[in-house]
DRENTORDO-932614 format. One line per 5 residues: number of its first residue (from 1); their letters; for each residue x, y negated, z negated of N, C-alpha, C. Coordinates in nm, 4 decimals. Layout:
NUM> A> X Y Z X Y Z X Y Z ~ ... .
END
This chain:
1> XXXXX> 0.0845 0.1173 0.0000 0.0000 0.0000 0.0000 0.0891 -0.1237 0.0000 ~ 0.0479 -0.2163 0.0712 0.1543 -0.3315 0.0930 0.0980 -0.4306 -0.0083 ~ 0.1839 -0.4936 -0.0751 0.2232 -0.5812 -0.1932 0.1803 -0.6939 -0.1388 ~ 0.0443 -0.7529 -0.2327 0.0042 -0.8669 -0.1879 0.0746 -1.0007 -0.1793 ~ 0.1161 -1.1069 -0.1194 0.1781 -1.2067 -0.0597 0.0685 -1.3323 -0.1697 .
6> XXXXX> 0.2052 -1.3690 -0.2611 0.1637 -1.4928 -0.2841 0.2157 -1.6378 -0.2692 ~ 0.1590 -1.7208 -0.2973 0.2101 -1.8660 -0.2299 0.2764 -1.9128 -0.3458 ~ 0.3620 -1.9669 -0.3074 0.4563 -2.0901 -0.3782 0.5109 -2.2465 -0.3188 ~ 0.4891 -2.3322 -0.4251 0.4881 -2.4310 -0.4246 0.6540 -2.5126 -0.5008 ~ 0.7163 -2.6138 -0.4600 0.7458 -2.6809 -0.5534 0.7019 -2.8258 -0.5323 .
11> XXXXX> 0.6599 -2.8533 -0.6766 0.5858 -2.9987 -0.7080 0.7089 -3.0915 -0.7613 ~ 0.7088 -3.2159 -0.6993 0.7877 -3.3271 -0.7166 0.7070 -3.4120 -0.8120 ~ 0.7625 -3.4390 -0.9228 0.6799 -3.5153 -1.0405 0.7149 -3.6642 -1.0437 ~ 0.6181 -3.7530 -1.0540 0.6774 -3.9006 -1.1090 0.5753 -3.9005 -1.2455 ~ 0.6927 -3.9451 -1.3559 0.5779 -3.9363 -1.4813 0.6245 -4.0927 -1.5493 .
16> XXXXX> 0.4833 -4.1327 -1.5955 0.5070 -4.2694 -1.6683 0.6360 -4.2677 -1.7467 ~ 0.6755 -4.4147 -1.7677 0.8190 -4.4043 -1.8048 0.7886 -4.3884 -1.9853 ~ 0.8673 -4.3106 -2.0311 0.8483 -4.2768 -2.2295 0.7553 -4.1601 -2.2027 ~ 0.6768 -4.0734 -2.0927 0.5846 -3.9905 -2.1140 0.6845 -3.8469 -2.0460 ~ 0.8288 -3.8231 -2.0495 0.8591 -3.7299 -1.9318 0.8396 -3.5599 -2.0661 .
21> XXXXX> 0.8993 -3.5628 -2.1631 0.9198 -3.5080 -2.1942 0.6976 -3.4795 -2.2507 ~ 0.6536 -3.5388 -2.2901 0.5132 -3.4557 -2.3359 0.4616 -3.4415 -2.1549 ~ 0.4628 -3.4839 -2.0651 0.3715 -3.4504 -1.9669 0.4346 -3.3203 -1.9305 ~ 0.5893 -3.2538 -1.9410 0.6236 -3.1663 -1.8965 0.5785 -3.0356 -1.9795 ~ 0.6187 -3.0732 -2.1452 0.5415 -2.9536 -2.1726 0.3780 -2.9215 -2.1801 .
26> XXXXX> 0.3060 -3.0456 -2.1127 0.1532 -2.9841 -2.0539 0.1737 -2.9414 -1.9501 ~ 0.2321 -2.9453 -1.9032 0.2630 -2.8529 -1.7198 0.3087 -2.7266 -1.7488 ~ 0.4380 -2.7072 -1.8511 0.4393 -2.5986 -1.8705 0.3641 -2.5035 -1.9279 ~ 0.2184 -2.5285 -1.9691 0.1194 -2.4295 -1.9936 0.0309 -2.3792 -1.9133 ~ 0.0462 -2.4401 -1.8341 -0.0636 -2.4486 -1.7175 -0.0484 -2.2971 -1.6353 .
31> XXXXX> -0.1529 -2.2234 -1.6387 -0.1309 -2.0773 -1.5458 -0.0550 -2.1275 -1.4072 ~ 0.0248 -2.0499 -1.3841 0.0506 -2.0637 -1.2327 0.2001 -2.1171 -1.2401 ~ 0.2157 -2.1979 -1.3326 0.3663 -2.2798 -1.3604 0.4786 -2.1871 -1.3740 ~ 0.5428 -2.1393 -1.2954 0.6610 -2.0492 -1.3284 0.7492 -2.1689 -1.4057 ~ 0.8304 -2.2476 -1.3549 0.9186 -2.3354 -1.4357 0.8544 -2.4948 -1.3987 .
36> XXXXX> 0.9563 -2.5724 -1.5089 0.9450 -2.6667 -1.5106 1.1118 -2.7789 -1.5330 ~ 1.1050 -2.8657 -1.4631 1.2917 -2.9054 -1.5364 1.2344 -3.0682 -1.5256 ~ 1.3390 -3.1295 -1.6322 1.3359 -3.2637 -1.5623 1.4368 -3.2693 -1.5324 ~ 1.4596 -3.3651 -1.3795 1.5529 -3.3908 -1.3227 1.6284 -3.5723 -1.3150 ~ 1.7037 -3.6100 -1.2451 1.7380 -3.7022 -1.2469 1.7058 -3.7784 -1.1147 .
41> XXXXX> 1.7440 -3.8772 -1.0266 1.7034 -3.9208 -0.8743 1.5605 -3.9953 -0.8513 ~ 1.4856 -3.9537 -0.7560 1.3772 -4.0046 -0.7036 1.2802 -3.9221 -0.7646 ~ 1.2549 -3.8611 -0.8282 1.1715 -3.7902 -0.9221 1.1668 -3.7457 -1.0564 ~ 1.1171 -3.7532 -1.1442 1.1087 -3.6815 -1.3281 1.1264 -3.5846 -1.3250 ~ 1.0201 -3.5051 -1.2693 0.9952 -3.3516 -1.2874 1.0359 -3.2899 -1.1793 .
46> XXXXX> 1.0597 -3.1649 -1.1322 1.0384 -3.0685 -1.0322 0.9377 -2.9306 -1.1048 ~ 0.8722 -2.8716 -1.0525 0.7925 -2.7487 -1.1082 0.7591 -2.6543 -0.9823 ~ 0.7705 -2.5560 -1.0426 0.7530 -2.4287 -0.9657 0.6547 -2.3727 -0.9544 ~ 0.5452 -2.3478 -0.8872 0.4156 -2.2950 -0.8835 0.3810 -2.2182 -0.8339 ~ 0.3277 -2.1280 -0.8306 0.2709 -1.9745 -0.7693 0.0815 -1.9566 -0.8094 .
51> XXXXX> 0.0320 -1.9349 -0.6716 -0.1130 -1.9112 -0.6659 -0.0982 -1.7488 -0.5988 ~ -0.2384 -1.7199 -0.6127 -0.2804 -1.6131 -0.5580 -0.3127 -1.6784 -0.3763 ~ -0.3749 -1.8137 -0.3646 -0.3408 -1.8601 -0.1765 -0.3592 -2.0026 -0.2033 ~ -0.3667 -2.1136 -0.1290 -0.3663 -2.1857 -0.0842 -0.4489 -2.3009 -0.2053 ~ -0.5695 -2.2097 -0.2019 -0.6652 -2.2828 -0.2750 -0.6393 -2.2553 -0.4362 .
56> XXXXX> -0.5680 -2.1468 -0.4772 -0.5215 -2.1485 -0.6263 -0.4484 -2.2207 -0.6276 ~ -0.3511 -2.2675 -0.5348 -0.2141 -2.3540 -0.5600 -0.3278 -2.5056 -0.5444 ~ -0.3974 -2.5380 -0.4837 -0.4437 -2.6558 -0.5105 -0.5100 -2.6872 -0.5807 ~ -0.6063 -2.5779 -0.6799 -0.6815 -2.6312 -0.7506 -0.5790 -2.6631 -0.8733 ~ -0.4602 -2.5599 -0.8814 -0.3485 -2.6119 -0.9894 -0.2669 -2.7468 -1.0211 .
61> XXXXX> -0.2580 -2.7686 -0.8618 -0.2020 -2.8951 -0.8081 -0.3138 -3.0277 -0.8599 ~ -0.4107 -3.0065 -0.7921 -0.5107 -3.1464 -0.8644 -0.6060 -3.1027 -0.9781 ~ -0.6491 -2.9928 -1.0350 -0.7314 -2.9955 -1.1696 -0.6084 -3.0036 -1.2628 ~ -0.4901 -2.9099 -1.2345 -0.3691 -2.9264 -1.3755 -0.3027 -3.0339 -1.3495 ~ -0.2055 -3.0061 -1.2601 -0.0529 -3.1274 -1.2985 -0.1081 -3.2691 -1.2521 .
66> XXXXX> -0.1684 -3.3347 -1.1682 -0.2429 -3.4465 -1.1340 -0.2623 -3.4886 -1.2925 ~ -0.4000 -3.3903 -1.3549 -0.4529 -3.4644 -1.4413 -0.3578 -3.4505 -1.5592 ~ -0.2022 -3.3806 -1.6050 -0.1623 -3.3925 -1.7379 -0.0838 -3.5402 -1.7644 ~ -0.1520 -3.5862 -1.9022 -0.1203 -3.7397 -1.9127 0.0158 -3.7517 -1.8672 ~ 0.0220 -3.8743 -1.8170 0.1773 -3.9316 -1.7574 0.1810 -3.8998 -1.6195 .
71> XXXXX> 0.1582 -3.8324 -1.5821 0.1628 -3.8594 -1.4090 0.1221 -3.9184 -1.3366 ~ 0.2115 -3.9619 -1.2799 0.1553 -4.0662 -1.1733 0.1126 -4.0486 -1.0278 ~ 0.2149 -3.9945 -0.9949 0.2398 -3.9264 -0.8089 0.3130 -3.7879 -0.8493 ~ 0.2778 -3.6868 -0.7689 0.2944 -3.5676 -0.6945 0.3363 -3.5260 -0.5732 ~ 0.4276 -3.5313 -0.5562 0.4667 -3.4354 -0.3580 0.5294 -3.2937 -0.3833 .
76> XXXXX> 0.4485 -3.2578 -0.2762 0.4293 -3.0767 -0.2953 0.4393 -3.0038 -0.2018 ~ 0.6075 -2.9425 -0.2528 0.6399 -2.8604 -0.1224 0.6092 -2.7050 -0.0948 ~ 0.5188 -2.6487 -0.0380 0.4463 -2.5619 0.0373 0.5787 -2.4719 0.0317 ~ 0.6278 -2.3490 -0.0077 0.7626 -2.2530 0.0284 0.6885 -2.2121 0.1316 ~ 0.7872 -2.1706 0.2934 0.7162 -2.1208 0.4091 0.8100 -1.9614 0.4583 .
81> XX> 0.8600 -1.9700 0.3752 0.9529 -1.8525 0.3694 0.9071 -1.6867 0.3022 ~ 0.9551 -1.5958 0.3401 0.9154 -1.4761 0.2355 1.0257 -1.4413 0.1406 .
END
């Protein structure tokens, strides 16, 4: 039986400035969140995400990390690879 194919994401975080460290550990609870880091550059956060397709990764994308306090903007890179 062939091993079902799931989607992955990585999410580019901008989080209010004084909010990086609590908005990350609400992301990191969030089903679906494999990791989470803060980084340094043009973004706070980076996070790792895994759905069952398309529409799990988005409802994660705008019902979770969108709404955990401190975020501001999101860009979200689609993995297109196996």
């Amino acid at each position: 039986m062939a091993k079902k194919e799931r989607m992955s994401a990585y999410i580019l975080i901008n989080i209010q400035a004084g909010k990086t460290v609590e908005a990350v550990r609400n992301i990191r609870r969030k089903k679906g969140v494999k990791e989470v880091h803060i980084v340094t550059g043009l973004h706070d956060a980076i996070a790792l995400v895994e759905g069952k397709n398309l529409k799990a990764l988005t409802d994660l994308i705008v019902k979770g990390i969108h709404k955990s306090p401190g975020v501001e903007k999101t860009i979200t890179c689609v993995c297109v690879d196996s």
